[in-house]
C-alpha positions as CSV (number, residue, x, y, z in Angstrom):
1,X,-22.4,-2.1,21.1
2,X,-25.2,0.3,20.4
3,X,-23.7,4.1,20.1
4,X,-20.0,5.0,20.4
5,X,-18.5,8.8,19.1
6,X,-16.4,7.8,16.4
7,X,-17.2,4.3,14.5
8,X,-13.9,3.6,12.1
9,X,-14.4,1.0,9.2
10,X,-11.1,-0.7,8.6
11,X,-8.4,-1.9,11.3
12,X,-5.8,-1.0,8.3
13,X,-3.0,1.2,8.0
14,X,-5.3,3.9,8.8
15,X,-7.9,2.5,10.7
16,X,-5.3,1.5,13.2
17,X,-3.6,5.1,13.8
18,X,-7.1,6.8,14.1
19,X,-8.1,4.3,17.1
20,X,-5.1,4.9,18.7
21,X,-5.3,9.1,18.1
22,X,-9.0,9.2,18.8
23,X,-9.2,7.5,22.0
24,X,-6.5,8.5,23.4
25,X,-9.0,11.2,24.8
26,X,-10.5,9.2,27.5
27,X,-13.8,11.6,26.6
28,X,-14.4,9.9,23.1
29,X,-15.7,6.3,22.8
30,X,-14.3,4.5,19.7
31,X,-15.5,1.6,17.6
32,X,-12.8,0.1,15.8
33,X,-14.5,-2.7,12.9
34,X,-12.4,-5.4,11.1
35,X,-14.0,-7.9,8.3
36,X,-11.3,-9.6,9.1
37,X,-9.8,-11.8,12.5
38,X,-7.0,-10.2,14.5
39,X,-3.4,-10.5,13.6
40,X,-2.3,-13.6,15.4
41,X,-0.5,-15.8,12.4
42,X,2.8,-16.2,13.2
43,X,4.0,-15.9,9.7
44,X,2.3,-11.7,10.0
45,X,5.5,-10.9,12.3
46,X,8.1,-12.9,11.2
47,X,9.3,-10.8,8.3
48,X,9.9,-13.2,6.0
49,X,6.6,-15.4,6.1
50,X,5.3,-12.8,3.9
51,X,5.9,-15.4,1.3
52,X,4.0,-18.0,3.2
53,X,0.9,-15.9,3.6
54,X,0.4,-15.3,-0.2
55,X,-2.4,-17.8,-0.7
56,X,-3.8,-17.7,2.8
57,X,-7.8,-16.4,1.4
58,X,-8.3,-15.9,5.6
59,X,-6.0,-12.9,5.6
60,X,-6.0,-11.8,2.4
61,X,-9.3,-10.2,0.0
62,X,-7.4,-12.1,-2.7
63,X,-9.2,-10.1,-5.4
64,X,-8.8,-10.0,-9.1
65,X,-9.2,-7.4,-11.5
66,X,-11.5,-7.4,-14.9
67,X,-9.7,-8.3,-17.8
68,X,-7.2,-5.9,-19.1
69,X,-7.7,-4.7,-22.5
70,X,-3.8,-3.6,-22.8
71,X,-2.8,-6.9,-20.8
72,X,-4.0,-9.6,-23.7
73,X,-6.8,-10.0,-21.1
74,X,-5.6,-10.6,-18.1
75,X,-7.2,-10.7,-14.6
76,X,-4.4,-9.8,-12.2
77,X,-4.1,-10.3,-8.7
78,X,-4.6,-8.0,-6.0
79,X,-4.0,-8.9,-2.8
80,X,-5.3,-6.7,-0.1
81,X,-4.9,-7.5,4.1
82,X,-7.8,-8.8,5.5
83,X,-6.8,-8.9,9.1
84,X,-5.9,-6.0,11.8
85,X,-3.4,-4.2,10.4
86,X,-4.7,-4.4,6.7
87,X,-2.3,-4.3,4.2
88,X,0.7,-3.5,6.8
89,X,0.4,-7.0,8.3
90,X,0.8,-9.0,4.6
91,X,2.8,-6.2,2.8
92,X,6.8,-6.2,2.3
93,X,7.6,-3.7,4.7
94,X,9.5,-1.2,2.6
95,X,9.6,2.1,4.5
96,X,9.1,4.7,1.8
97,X,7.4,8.1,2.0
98,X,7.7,10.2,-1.9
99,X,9.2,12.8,-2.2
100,X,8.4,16.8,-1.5
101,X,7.3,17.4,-5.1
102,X,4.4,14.9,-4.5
103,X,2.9,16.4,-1.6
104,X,3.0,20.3,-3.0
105,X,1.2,18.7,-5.9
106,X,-1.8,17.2,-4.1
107,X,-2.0,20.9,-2.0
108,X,-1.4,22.7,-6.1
109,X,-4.1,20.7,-7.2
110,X,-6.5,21.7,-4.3
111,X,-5.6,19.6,-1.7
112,X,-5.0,22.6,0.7
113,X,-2.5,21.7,3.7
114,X,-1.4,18.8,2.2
115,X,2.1,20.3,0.8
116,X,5.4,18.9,1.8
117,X,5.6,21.3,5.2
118,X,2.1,20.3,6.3
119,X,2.4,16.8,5.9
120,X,6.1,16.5,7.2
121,X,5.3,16.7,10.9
122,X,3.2,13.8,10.7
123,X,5.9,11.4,8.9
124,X,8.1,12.6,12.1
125,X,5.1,12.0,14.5
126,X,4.8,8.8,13.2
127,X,7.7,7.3,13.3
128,X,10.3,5.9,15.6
129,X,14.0,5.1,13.4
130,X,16.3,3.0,14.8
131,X,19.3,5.4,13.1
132,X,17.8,8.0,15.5
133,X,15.7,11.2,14.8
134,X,16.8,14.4,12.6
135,X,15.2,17.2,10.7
136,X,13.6,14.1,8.1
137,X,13.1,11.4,11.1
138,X,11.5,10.8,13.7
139,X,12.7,9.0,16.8
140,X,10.0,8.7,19.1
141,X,6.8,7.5,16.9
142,X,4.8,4.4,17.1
143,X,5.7,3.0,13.9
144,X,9.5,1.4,14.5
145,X,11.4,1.9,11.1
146,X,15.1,-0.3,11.4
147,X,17.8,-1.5,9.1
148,X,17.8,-5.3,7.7
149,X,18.9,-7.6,10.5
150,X,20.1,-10.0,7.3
151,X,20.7,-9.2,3.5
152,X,21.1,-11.8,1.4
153,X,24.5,-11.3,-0.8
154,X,22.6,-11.5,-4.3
155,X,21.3,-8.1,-3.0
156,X,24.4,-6.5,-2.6
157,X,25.5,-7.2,-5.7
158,X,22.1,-5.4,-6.7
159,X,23.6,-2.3,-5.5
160,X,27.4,-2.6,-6.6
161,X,25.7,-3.6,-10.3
162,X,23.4,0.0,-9.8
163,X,26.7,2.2,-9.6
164,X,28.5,0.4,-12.2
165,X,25.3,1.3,-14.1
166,X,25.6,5.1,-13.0
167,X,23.4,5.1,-10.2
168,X,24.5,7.0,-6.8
169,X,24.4,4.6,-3.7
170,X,21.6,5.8,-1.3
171,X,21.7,5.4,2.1
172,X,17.8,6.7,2.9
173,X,15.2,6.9,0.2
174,X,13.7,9.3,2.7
175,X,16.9,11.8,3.0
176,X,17.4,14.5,1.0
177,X,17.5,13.1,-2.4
178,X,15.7,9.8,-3.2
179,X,17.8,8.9,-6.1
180,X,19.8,6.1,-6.1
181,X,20.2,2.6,-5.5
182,X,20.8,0.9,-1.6
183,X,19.3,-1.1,0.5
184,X,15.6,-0.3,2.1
185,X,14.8,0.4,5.4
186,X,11.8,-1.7,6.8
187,X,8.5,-0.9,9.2
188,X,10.0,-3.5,12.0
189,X,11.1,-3.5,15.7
190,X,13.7,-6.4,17.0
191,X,13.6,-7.9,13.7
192,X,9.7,-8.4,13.9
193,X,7.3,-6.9,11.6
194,X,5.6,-3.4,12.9
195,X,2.3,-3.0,11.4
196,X,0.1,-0.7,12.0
197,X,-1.7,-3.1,14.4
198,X,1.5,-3.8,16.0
199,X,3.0,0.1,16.6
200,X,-0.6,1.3,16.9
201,X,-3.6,-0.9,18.7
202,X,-1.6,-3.3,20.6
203,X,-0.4,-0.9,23.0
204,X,-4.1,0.4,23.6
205,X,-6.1,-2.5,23.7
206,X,-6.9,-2.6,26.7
207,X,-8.6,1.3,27.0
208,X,-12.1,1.1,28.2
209,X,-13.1,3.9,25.9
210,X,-12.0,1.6,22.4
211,X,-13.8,-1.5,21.3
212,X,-12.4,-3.4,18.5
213,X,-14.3,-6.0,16.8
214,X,-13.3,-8.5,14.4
215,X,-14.7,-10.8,11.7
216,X,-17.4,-7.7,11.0
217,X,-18.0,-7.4,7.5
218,X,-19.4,-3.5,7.1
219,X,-22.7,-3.9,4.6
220,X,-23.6,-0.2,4.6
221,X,-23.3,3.5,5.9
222,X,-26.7,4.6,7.4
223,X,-27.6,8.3,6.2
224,X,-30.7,9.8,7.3
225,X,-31.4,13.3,6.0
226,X,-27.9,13.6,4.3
227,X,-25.5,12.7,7.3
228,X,-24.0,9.6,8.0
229,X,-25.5,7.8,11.8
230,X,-24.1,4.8,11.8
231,X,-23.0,1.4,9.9
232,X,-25.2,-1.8,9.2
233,X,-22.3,-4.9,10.3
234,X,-22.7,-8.6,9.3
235,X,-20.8,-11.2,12.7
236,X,-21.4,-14.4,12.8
237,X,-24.6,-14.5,10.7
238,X,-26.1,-11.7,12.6
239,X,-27.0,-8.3,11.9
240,X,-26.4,-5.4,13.8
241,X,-26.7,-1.6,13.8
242,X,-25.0,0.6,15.7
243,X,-24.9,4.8,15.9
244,X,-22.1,7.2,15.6
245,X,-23.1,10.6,17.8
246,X,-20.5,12.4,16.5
247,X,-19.1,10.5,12.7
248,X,-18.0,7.7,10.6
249,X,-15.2,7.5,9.5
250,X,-14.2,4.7,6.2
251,X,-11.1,3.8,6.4
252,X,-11.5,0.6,4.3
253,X,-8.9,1.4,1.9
254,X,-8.7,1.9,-2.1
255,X,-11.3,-0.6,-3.2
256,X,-13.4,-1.3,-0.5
257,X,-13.7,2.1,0.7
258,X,-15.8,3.5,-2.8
259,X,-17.2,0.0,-2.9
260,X,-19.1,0.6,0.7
261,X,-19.7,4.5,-0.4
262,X,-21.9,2.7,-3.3
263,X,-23.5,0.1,-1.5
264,X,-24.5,2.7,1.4
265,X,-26.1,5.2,-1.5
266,X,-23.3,7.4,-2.7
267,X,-21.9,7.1,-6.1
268,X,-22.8,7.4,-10.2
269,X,-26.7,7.5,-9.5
270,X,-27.6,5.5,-12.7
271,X,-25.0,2.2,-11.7
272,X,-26.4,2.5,-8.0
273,X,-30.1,2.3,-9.3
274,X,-29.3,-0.4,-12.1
275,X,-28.5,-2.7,-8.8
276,X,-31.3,-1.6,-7.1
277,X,-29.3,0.9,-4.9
278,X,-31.2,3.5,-3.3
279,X,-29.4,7.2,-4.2
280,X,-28.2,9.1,-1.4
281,X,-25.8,11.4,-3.3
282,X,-25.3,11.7,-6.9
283,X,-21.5,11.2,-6.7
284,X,-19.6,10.0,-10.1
285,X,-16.5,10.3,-8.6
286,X,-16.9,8.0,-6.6
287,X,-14.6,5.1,-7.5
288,X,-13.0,7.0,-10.4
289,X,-9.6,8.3,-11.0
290,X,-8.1,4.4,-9.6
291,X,-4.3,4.6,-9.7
292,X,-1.9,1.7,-9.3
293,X,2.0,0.9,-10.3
294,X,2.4,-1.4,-12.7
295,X,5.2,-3.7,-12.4
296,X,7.5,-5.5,-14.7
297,X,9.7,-8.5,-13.3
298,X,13.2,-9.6,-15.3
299,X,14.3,-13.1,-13.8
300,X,17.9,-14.7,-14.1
301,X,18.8,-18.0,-12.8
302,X,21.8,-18.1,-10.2
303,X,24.6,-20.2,-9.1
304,X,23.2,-22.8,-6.6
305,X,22.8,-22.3,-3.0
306,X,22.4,-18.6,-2.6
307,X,18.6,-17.2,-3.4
308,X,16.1,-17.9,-1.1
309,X,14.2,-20.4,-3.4
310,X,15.5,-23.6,-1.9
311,X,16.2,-22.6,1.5
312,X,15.2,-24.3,4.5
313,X,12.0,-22.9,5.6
314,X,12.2,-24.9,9.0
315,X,15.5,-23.8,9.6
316,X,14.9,-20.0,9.0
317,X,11.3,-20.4,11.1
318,X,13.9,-22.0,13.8
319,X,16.6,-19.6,13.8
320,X,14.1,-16.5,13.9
321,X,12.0,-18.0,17.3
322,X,14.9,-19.4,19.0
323,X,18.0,-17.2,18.5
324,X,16.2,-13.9,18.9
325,X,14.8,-12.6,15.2
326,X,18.0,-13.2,13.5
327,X,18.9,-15.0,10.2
328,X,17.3,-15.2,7.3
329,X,13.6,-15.0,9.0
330,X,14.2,-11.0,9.5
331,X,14.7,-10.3,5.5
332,X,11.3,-8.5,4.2
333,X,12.6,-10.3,0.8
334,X,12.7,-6.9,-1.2
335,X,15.4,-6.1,0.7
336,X,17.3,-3.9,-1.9
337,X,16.1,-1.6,-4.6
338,X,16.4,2.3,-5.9
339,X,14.7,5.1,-7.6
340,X,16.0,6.2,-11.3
341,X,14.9,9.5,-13.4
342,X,14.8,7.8,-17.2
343,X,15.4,10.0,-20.1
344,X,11.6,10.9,-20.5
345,X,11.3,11.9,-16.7
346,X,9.7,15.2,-17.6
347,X,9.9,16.5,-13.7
348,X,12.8,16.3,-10.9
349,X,11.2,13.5,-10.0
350,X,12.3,10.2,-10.3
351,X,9.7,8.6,-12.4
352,X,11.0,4.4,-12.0
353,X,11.1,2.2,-8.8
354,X,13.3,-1.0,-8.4
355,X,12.6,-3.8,-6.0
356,X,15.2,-6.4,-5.9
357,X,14.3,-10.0,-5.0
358,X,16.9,-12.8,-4.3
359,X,14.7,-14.9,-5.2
360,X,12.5,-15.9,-8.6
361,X,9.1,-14.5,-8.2
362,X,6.5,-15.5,-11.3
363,X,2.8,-14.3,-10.2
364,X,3.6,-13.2,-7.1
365,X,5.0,-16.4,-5.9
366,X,2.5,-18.3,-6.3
367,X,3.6,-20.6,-9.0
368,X,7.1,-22.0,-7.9
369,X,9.8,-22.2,-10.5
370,X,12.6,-25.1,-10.5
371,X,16.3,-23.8,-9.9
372,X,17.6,-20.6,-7.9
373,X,17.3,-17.3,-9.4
374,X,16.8,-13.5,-8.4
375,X,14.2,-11.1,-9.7
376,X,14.1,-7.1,-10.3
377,X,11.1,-5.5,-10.3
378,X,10.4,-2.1,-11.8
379,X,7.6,0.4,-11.7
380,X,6.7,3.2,-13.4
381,X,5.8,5.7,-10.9
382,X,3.9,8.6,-12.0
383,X,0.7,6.9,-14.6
384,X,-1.4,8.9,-16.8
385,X,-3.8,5.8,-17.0
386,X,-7.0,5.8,-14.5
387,X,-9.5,3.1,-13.7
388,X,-12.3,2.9,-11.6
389,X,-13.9,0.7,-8.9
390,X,-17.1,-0.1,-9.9
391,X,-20.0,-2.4,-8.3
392,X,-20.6,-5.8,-9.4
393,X,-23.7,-5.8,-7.4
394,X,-26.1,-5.6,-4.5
395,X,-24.7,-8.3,-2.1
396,X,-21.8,-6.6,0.2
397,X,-20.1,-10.0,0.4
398,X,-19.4,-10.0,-3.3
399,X,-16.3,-8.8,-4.4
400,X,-16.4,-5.2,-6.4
401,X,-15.5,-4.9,-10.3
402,X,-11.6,-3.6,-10.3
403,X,-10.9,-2.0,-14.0
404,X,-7.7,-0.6,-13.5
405,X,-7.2,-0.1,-17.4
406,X,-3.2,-0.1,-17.2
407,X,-1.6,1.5,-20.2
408,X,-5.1,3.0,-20.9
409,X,-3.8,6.7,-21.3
410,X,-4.6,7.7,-24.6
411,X,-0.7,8.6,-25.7
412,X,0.7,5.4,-24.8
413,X,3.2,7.0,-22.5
414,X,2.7,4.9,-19.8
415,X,3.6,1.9,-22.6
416,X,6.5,3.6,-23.4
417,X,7.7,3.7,-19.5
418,X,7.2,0.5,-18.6
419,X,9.5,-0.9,-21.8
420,X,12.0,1.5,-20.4
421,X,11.4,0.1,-17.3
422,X,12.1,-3.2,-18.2
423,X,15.1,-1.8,-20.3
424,X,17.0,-0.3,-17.4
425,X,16.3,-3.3,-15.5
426,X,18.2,-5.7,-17.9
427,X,20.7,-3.2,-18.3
428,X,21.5,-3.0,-14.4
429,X,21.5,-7.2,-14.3
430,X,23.7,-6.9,-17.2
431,X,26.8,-5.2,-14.7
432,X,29.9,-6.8,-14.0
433,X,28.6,-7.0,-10.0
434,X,26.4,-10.3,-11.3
435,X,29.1,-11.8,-13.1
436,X,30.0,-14.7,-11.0
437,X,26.2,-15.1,-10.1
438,X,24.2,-15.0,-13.4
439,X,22.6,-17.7,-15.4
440,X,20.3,-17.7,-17.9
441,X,18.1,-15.5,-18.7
442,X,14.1,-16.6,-17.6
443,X,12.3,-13.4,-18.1
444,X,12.6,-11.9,-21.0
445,X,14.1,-15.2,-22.2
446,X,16.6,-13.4,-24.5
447,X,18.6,-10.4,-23.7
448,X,17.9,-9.1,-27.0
449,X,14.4,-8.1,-27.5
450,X,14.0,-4.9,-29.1
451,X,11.1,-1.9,-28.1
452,X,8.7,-4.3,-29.9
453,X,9.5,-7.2,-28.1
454,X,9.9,-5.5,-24.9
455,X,6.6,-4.8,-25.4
456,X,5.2,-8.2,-25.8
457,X,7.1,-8.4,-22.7
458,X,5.1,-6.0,-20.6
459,X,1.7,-6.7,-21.8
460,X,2.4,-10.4,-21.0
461,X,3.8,-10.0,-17.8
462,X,3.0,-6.8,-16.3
463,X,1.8,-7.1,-13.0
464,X,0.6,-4.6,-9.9
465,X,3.4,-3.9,-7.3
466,X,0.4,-3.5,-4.9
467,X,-0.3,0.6,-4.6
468,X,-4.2,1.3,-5.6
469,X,-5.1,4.6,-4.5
470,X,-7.1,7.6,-5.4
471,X,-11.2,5.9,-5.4
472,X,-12.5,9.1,-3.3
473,X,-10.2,11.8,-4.3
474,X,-9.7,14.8,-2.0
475,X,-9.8,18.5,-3.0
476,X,-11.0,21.8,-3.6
477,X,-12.9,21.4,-6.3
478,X,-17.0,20.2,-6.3
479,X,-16.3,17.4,-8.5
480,X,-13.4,15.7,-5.7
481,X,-15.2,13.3,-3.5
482,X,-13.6,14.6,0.1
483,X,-12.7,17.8,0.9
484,X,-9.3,18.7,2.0
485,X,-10.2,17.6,5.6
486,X,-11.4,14.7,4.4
487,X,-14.9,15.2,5.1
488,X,-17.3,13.7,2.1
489,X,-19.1,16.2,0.4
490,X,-22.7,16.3,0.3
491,X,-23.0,14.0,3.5
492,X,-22.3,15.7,7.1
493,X,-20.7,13.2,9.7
494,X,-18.6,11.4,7.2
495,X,-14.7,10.9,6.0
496,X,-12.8,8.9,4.3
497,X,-9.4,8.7,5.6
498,X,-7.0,6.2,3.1
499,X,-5.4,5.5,0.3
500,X,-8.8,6.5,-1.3
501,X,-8.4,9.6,-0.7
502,X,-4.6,10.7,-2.5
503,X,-5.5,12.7,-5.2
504,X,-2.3,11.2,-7.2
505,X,0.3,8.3,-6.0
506,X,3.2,9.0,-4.4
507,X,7.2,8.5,-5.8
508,X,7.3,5.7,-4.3
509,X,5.1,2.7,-1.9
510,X,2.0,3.7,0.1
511,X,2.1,2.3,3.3
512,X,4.4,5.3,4.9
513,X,1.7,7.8,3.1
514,X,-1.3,6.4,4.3
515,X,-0.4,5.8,8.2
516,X,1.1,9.8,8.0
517,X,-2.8,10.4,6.3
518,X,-4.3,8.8,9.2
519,X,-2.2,10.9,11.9
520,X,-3.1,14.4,10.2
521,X,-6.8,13.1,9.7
522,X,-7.0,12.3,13.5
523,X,-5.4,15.4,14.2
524,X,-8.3,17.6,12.0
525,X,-10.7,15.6,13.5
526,X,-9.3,16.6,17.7
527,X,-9.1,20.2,16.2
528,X,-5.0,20.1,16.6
529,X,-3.2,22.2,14.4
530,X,0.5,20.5,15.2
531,X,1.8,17.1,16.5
532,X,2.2,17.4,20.5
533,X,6.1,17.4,21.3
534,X,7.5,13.7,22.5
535,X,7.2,13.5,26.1
């Protein structure tokens, strides 16, 4: 426990591939450190206990944000993995990746080797779909990527009401064209969840060359003579330090990734000293340039008996053990969505994100409405807003300040998207497909509300869709935190390999992104230039 090659903060998305990557050279001993306990719930692998995990504090950081100015106020929720396999063992599974455009702007933005053709390979290396493998999938990756075992029928109807409302049916959101409506393909293997965890450490546990330890809270980087030597780790009451020969490498993900940066020294030199923070590196960028999706949720009630909202838990928990991860226990709940251009898309890229729901989902599930009902989400995709991460003191266990300042840009365009967000979502529910299946309205609670009171709408209700990125932005310039190989600049022996590290967010959900991240990252780190061919 006292000196290992590679120490990786974060048994996430990322953390997970880079243990795997890293020690697969038998050369190479890996430290792999979780704050949180391995992934043993049951409720992480069937599919559809996502909903059952919401309020469990034990796997979840279950952090709020600062009052939103543009939100009348609000703290909103973030929930963030806490638990190998991060945010993949909580998350809804959606198997997403962008879309070319995004990837040749991170490299036209100085993000060199990050274009579309540098970063493809590494979506292929990572994954294993069960449609088989083709010039845009991979069929022999860890990460298992399969159809829904079970769709509920309210989602269908989602995507017969999308064409009606001119949208092409999509069969892959990762083919060649993203547009469309259809149903999503999912991160899971025999109608099991595949985290990270699952596709990437379980199968190399047991190498003598990787340690992973859980229940580890990370309190600081050690930097002596501007490069990083090790970590500072709080278990069980005790603390303990142990060295990195060759680097350390943070993969704690969007918010606790800057937040550790700060507490070990590196950040905006005047916060770090008003807490008493020794300065390693005068770093303002650290923390800064926070990106999320905001997300806007239109409810209907529906004809009895359908939704999820009243099912049998007990039943679908019994039907998933015992007849072989089938039934309803397999649906990732967002089983059906799409990707729309709206009239102020000012790219090819499609600029709003559906997620449909059979179900009625009102703060994340957390507070439980009476009746069946179904739920459309929508996200803008591309903010101008940006927040920042920020220190709310000394103490590592306290959680950081999260300022994500949602419709902050000063135009109001990102205002403006999420009302059209919202109006393209009523308009789809409106379709003849939900006919014989809609009820009332719940919210809006009218169909009528003009811009104004679409509005109202989205500053009352708005929620994140779960996608922070961007705290340690990578690039070519001095003022980006990482430099295109990750590598922080101004420390030697340090990178930050995450979510963190995007310089903007993808068209789309963040899991698929980060895990293909972690695979080039490892591969910059071995000094290998291309994946190595499936054996």
């Amino acid at each position: 426990m006292r000196e290992f090659d590679y120490i990786i903060v974060g048994a996430g998305s990322a953390g997970c591939v880079l243990a795997n990557r890293l020690s697969a050279d038998p050369q190479l001993q890996v430290l792999l450190v979780e704050a949180g306990p391995r992934d043993r719930h049951p409720f992480i692998h069937m599919p559809a206990g996502l909903a059952r995990l919401v309020n469990n504090r034990r796997l979840n950081w279950s952090y709020d944000t600062a009052p939103e100015p543009q939100l009348q106020g609000r703290r909103l929720w973030w929930p963030r993995g806490k638990v190998l396999g991060g945010s993949s063992s909580i998350n809804a599974m959606c198997y997403v990746r962008g879309v070319p455009g995004d990837y040749d702007r991170w490299a036209a933005a100085g993000a060199t080797g990050w274009d579309w053709t540098g970063v493809l390979p590494w979506f292929l290396h990572s994954e294993c779909n069960g449609r088989g493998g083709d010039a845009l999938h991979g069929d022999a990756g860890p990460l298992h990527v399969s159809d829904l075992r079970h769709v509920n029928p309210l989602s269908h109807a989602f995507i017969e009401a999308g064409v009606q409302a001119g949208h092409a049916h999509n069969h892959d959101f990762n083919g060649d064209q993203q547009l469309g409506v259809g149903l999503y393909q999912v991160t899971q293997r025999d109608g099991a969840r595949c985290s990270s965890a699952t596709a990437y450490l379980a199968p190399v546990r047991q190498r003598r060359n990787l340690q992973v330890l859980t229940g580890a809270l990370v309190e600081r980087i050690l930097i002596d003579a501007g490069r990083a030597h090790g970590i500072v780790l709080r278990r069980g009451g005790q603390q303990q330090r142990v060295h990195a020969r060759r680097e350390v490498l943070l993969s704690a993900g969007a918010i606790n990734s800057p937040q550790l940066l700060m507490l070990s020294g590196i950040g905006p030199a005047d916060a770090l000293r008003a807490h008493g923070i020794t300065v390693q590196l005068d770093q303002p960028q650290v923390g800064a340039n926070l990106q999320d999706h905001l997300d806007i949720c239109t409810l209907y009630r529906t004809v009895p008996g359908v939704s999820y909202d009243r099912a049998s838990e007990l039943k679908i928990g019994l039907d998933w053990f015992l007849r072989g991860r089938r039934g309803a226990g397999c649906s990732n709940v967002a089983e059906a969505g799409g990707f729309a251009r709206s009239r102020f898309a000012p790219d090819e890229r499609a600029d709003i994100q559906f997620h449909f729901v059979p179900a009625m989902l009102d703060d994340h599930g957390r507070r439980r409405l009476p009746g069946d009902g179904y739920t459309l989400h929508a996200c803008y995709l591309h903010p101008r807003s940006r927040g920042r991460i920020a220190l709310a003191g000394p103490d590592p266990a306290m959680p950081p300040g999260i300022h994500a300042n949602y419709l902050g840009d000063s135009e109001g365009f990102d205002l403006k998207m999420m009302v059209e967000a919202a109006r393209l979502s009523r308009d789809l529910l409106r379709q003849p497909a939900f006919d014989r299946w809609r009820r009332a309205p719940i919210f809006p609670g009218r169909e009528d509300l003009d811009d104004a009171g679409l509005e109202a709408f989205v500053r009352a209700k708005a929620e994140t869709i779960y996608h922070p990125a961007g705290t340690c932005r990578m690039g070519s310039d001095d003022a980006a935190v990482l430099d295109p190989q990750l590598r922080l600049r101004g420390v030697e022996g340090l990178r930050v390999i995450d979510a963190s590290a995007m310089p903007t967010l993808v068209s789309g959900n963040t899991n698929a992104p980060t895990i293909m991240l972690a695979e080039r990252a490892a591969a910059l780190i071995l000094g290998q230039d291309a994946p190595p061919r499936p054996r």
